[in-house]
C-alpha positions in Angstrom: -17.2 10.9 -16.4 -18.4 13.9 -18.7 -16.1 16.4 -19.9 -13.5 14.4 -22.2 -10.5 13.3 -21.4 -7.6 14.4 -20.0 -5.5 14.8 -23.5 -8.7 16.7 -24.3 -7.5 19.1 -22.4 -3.8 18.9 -22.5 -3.5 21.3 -25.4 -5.5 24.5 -22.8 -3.4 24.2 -19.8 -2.7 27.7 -18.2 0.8 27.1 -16.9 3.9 28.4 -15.1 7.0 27.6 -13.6 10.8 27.5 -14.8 11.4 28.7 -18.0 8.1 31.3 -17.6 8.8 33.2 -14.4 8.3 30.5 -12.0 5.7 30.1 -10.5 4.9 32.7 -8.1 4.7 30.7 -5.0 0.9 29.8 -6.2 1.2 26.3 -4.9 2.8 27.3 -1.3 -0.1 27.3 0.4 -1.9 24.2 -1.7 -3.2 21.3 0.1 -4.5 17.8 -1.1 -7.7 16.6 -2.0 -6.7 13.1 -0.9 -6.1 11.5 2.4 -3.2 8.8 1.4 -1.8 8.1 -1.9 -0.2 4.7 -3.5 3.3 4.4 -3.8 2.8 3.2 -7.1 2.0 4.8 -10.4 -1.1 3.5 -12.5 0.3 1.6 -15.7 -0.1 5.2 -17.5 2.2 7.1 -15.1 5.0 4.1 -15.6 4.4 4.5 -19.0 4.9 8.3 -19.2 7.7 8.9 -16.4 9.3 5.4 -17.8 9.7 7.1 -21.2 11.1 10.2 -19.7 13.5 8.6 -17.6 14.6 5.8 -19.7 14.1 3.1 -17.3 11.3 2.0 -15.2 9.6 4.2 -13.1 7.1 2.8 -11.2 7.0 4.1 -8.2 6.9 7.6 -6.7 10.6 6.8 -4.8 11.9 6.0 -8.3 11.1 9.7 -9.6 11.8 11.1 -6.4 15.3 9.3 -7.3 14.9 10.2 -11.3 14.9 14.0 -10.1 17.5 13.9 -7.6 20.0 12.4 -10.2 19.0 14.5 -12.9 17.4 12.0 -15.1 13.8 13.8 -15.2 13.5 17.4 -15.4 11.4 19.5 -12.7 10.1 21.4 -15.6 9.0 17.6 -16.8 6.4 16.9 -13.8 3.8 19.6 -14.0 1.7 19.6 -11.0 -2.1 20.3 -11.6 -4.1 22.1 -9.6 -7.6 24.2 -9.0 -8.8 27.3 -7.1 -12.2 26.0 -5.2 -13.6 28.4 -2.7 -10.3 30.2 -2.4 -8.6 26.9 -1.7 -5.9 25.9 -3.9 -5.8 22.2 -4.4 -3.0 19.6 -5.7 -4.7 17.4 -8.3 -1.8 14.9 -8.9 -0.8 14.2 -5.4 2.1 11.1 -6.7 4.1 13.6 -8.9 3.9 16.5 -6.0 5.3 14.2 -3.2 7.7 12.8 -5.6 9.0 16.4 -6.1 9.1 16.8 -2.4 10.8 13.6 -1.7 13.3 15.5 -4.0 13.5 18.4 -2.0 12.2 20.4 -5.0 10.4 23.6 -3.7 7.1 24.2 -4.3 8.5 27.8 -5.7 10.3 25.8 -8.3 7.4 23.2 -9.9 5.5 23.8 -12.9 2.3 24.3 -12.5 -1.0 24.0 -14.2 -4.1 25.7 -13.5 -7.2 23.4 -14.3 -9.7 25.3 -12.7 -13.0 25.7 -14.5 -12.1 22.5 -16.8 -14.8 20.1 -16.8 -13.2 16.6 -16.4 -10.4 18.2 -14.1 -13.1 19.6 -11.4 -14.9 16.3 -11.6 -11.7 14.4 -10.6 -11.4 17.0 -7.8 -14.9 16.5 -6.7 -14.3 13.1 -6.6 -11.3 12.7 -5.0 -12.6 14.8 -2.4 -16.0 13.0 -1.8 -13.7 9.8 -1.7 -12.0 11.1 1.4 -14.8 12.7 3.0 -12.8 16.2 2.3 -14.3 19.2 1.8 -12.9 22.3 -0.7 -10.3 23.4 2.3 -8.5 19.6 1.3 -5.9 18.3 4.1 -2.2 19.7 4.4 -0.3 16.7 4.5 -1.1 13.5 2.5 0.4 9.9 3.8 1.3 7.1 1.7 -1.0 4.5 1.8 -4.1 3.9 0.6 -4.7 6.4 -3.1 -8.1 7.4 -3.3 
């Protein structure tokens, strides 16, 4: 993919939520630019939400429990997302339905807005060519596949 990485871009994020004002309800509306998602994080998410937790986190039901007990911080999980034709779309869909499995409210995630970044709209794209989605996305995503 062109564009860099994602830590590339880790450093620009334009971001809100608790501890900034919240995040004004941007993501209340969002939908997803993926059909069904995996249970299971890729070794890089274990590795990151492990290290935050302090034990293994491999799935999204173990975050979703990480949150509820208090081990993981909301303002930990930052949910990605872009504007495309109006259409606000959730990039990581695993951390958002974690947060949801919660019973977080969108109100209360921290977000980060990734559009315009290179690598970050190519992922979109992707994702969304990958499920035969165009830039409206779907409402509800269903554990499953993870395309």
């Amino acid at each position: 993919m062109q564009g860099g990485s994602a830590k590339a871009f880790a450093s620009k994020p334009i971001t809100s939520g608790p501890g900034t004002g919240g995040n004004g309800g941007v993501l209340n509306n969002a939908r997803y630019a993926q059909r069904t998602f995996s249970n299971t994080f890729s070794p890089e998410g274990i590795k990151k939400y492990s290290r935050l937790a302090g034990r293994p986190i491999n799935t999204v039901n173990d975050l979703s429990n990480a949150i509820r007990s208090g081990r993981i911080k909301v303002s930990d999980l930052p949910v990605e997302y872009i504007v495309r034709d109006g259409n606000v779309l959730i990039l990581n869909t695993r951390t958002s339905q974690a947060l949801t499995q919660a019973g977080i409210p969108r109100s209360q995630w921290t977000v980060v807005n990734r559009t315009g970044q290179p690598f970050f709209e190519e992922l979109l794209t992707g994702q969304l060519s990958r499920n035969k989605l165009d830039s409206t996305g779907i409402e509800i995503v269903k554990p499953g596949g993870g395309n």
